[in-house]
Biopython code that builds the backbone (N, CA, C, O; Angstrom):
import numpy as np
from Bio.PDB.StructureBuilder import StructureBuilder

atoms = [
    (1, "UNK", "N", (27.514, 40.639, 56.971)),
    (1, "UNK", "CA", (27.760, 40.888, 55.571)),
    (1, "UNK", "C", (27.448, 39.601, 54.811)),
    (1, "UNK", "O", (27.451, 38.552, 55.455)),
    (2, "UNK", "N", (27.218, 39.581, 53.696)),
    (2, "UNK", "CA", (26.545, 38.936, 52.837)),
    (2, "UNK", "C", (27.279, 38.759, 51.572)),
    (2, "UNK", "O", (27.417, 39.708, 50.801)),
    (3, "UNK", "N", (27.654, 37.836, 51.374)),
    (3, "UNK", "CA", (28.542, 37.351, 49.531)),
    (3, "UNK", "C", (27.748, 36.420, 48.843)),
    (3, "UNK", "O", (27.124, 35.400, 49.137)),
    (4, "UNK", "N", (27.957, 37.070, 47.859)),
    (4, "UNK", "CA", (27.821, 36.226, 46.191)),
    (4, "UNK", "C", (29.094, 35.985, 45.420)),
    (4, "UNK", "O", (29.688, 36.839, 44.762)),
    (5, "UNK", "N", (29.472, 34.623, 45.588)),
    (5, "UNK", "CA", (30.625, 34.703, 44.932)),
    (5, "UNK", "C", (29.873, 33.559, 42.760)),
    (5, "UNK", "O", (29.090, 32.678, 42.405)),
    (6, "UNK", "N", (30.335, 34.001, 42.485)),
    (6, "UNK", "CA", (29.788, 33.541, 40.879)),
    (6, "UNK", "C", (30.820, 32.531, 40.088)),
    (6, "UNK", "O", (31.788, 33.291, 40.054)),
    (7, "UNK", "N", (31.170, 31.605, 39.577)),
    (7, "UNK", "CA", (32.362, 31.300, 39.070)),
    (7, "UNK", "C", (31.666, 30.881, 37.565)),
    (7, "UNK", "O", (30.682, 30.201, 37.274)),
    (8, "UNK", "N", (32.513, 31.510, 36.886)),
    (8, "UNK", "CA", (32.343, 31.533, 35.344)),
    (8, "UNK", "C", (33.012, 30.845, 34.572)),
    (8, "UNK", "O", (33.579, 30.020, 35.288)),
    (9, "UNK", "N", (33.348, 30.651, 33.327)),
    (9, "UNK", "CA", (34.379, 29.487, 32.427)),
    (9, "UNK", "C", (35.852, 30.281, 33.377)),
    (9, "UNK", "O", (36.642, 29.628, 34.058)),
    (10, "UNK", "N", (35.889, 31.381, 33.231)),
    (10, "UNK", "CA", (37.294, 31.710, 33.671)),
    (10, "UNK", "C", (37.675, 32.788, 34.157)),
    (10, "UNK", "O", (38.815, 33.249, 34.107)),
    (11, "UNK", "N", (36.777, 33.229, 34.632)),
    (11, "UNK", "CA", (36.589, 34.081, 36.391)),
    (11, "UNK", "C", (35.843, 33.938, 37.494)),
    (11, "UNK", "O", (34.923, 33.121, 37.533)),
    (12, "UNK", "N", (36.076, 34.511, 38.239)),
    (12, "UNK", "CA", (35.283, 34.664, 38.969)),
    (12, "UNK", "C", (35.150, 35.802, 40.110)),
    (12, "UNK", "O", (36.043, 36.297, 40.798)),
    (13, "UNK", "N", (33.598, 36.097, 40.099)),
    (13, "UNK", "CA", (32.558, 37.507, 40.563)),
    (13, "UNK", "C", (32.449, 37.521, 42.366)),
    (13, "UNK", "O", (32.167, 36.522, 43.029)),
    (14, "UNK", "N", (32.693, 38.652, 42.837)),
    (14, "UNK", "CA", (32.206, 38.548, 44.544)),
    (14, "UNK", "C", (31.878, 39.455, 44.897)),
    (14, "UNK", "O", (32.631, 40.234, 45.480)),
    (15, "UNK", "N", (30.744, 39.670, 44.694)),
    (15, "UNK", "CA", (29.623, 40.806, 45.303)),
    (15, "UNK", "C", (29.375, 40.699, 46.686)),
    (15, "UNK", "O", (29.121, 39.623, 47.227)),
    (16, "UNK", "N", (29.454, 42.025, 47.412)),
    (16, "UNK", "CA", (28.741, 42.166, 49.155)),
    (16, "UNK", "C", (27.876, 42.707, 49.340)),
    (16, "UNK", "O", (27.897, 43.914, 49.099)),
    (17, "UNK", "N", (26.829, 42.169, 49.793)),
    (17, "UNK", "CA", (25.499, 42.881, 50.054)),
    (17, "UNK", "C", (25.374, 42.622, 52.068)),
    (17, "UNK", "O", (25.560, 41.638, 52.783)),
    (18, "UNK", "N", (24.864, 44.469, 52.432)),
    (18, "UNK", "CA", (24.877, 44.303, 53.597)),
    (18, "UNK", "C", (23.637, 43.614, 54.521)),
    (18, "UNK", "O", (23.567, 43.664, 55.749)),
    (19, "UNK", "N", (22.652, 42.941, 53.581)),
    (19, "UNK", "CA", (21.790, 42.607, 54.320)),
    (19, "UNK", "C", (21.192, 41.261, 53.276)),
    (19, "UNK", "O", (21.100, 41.310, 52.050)),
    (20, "UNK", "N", (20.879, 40.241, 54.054)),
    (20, "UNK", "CA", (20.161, 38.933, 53.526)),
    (20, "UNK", "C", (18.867, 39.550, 52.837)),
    (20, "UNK", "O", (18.222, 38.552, 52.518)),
    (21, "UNK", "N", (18.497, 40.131, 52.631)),
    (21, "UNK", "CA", (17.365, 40.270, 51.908)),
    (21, "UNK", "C", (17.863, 40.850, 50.568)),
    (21, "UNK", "O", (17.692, 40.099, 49.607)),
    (22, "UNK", "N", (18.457, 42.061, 50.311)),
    (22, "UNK", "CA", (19.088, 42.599, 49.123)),
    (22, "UNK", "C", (20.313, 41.266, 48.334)),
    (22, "UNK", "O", (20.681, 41.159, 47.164)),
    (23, "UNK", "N", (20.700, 40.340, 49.686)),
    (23, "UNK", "CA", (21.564, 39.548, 48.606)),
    (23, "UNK", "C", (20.805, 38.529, 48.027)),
    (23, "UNK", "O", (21.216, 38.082, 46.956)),
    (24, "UNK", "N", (19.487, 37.934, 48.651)),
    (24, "UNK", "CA", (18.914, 36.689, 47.927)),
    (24, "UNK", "C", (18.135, 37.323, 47.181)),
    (24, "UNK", "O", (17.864, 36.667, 46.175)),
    (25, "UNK", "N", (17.542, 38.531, 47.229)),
    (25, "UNK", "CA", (17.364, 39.377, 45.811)),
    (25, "UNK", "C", (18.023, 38.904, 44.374)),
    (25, "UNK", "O", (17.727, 38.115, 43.477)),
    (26, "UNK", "N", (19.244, 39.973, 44.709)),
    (26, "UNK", "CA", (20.264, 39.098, 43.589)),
    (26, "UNK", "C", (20.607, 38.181, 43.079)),
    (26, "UNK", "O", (20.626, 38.009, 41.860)),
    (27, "UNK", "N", (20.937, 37.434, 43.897)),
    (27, "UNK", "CA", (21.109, 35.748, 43.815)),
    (27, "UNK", "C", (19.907, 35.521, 43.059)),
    (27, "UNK", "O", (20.353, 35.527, 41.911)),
    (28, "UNK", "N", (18.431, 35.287, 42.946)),
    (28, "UNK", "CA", (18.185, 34.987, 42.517)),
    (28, "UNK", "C", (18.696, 35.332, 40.708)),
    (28, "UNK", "O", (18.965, 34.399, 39.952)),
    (29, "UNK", "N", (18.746, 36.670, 40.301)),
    (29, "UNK", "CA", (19.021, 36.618, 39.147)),
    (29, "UNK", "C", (20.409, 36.923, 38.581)),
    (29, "UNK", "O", (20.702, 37.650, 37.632)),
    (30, "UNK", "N", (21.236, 36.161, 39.423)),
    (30, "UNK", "CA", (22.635, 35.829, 38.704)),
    (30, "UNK", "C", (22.412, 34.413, 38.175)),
    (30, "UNK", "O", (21.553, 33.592, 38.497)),
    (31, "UNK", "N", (23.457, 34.328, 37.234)),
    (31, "UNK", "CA", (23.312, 33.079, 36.554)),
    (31, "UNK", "C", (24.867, 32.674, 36.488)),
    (31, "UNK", "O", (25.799, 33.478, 36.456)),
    (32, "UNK", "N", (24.999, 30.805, 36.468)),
    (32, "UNK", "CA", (25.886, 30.734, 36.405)),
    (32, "UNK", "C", (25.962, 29.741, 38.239)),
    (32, "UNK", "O", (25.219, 29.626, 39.213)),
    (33, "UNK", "N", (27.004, 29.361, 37.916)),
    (33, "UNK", "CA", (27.115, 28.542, 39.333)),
    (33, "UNK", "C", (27.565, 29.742, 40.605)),
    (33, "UNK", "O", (28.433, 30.614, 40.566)),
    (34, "UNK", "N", (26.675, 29.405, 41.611)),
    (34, "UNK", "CA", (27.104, 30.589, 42.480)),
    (34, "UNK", "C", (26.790, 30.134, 44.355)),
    (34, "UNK", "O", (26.169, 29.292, 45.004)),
    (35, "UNK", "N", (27.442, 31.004, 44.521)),
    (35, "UNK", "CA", (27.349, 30.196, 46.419)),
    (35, "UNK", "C", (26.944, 31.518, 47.019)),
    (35, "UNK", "O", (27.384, 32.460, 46.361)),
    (36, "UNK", "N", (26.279, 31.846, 48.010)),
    (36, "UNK", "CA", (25.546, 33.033, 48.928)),
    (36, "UNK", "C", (26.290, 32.470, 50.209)),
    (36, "UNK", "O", (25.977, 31.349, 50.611)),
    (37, "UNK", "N", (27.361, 33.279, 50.929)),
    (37, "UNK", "CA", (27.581, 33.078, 51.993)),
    (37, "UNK", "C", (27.325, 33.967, 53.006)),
    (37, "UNK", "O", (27.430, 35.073, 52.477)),
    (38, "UNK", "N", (27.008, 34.126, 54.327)),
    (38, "UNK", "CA", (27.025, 34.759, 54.958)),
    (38, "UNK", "C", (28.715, 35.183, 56.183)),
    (38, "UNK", "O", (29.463, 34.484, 56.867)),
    (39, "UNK", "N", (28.651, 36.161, 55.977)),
    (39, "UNK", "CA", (30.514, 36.639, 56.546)),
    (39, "UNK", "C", (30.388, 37.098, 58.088)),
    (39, "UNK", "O", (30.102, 38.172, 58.615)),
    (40, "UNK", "N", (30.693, 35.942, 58.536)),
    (40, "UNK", "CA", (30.932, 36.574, 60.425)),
    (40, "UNK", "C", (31.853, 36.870, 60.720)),
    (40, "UNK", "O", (32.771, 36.149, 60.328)),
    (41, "UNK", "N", (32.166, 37.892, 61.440)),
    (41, "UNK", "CA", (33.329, 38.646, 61.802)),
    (41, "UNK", "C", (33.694, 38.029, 63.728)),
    (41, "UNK", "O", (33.171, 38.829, 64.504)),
    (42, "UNK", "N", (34.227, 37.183, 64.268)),
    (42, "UNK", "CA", (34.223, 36.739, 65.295)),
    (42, "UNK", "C", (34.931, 37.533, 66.289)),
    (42, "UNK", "O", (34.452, 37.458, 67.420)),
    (43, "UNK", "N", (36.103, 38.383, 66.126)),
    (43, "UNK", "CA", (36.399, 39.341, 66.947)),
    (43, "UNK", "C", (35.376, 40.573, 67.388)),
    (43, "UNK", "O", (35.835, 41.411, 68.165)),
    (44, "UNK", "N", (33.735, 40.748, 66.832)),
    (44, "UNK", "CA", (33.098, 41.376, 66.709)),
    (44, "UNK", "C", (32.089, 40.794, 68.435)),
    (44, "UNK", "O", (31.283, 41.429, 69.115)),
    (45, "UNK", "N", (32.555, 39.585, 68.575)),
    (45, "UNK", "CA", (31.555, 39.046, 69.591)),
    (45, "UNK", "C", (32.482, 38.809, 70.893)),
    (45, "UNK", "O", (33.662, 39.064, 71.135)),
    (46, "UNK", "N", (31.514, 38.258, 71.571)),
    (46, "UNK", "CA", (32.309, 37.636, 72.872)),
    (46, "UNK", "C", (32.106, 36.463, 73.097)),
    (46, "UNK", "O", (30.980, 35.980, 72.984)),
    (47, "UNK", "N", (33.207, 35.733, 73.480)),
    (47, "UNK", "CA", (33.012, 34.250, 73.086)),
    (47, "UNK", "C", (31.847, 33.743, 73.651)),
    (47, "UNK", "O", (31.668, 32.720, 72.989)),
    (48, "UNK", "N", (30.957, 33.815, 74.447)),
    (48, "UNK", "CA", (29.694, 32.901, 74.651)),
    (48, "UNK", "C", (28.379, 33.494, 73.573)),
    (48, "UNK", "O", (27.222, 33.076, 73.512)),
    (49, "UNK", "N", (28.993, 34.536, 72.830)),
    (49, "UNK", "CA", (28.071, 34.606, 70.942)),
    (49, "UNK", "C", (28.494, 33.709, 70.332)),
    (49, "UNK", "O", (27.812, 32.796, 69.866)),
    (50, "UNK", "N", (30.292, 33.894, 70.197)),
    (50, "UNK", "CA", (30.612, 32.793, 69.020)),
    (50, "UNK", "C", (30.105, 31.348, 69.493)),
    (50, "UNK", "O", (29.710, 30.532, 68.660)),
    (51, "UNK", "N", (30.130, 31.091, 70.739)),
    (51, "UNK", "CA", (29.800, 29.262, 70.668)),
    (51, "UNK", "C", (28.024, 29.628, 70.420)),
    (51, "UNK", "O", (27.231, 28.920, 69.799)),
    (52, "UNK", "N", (27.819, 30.547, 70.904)),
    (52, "UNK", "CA", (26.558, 30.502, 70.488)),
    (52, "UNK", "C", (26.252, 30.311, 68.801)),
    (52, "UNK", "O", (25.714, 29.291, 68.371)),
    (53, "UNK", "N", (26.522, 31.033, 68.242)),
    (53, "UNK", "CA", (26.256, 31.413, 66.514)),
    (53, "UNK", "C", (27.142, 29.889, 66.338)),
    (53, "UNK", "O", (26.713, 29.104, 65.493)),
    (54, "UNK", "N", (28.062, 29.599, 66.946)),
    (54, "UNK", "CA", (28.656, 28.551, 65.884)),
    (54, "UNK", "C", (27.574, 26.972, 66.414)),
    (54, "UNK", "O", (27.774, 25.936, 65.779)),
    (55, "UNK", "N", (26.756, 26.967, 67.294)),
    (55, "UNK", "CA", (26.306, 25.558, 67.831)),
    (55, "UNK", "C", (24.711, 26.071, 66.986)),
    (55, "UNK", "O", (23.891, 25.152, 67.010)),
    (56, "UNK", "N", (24.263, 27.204, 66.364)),
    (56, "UNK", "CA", (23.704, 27.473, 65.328)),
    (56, "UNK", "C", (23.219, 27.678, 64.200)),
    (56, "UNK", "O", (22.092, 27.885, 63.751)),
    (57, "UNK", "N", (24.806, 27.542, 63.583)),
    (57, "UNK", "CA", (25.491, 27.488, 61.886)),
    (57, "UNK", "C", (24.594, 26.093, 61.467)),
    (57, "UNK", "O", (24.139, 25.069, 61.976)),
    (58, "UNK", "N", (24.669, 26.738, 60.295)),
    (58, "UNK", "CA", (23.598, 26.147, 59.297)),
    (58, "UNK", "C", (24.289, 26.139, 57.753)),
    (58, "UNK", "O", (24.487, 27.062, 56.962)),
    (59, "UNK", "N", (24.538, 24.841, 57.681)),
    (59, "UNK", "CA", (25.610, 24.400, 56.457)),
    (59, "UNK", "C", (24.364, 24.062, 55.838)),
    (59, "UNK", "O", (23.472, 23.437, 56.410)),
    (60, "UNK", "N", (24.305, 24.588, 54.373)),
    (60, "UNK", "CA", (23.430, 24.471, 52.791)),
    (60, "UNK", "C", (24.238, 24.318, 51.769)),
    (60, "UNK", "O", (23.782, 24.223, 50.630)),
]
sb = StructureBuilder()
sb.init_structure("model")
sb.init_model(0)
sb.init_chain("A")
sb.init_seg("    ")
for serial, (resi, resn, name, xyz) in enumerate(atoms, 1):
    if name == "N":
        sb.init_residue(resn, " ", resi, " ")
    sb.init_atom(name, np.array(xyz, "f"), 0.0, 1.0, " ", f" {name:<3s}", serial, name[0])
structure = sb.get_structure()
């Protein structure tokens, strides 16, 4: 899963998009300060994924 979170003078927006392509879509035309995260669910794996995906993670 895929977030756009947006922060505005005095809210703030969090959109889920299920796939990296439909969210950097968007992202491009939101405006406003905004962060694209990607959402891992770790009970979803078995731990030699998670050390995998985590010795992978990619901080931007």
């Amino acid at each position: 899963m895929w977030v756009i979170t947006v922060y505005e003078q005095n809210d703030i927006h969090m959109f889920e998009f299920n796939n990296q392509e439909e969210a950097n879509e968007a992202f491009k035309n939101m405006k406003g300060c905004k962060y694209l995260s990607e959402v891992i669910y770790y009970n979803d794996f078995d731990s030699e994924q998670i050390e995998e995906a985590y010795l992978h993670a990619i901080v931007s």
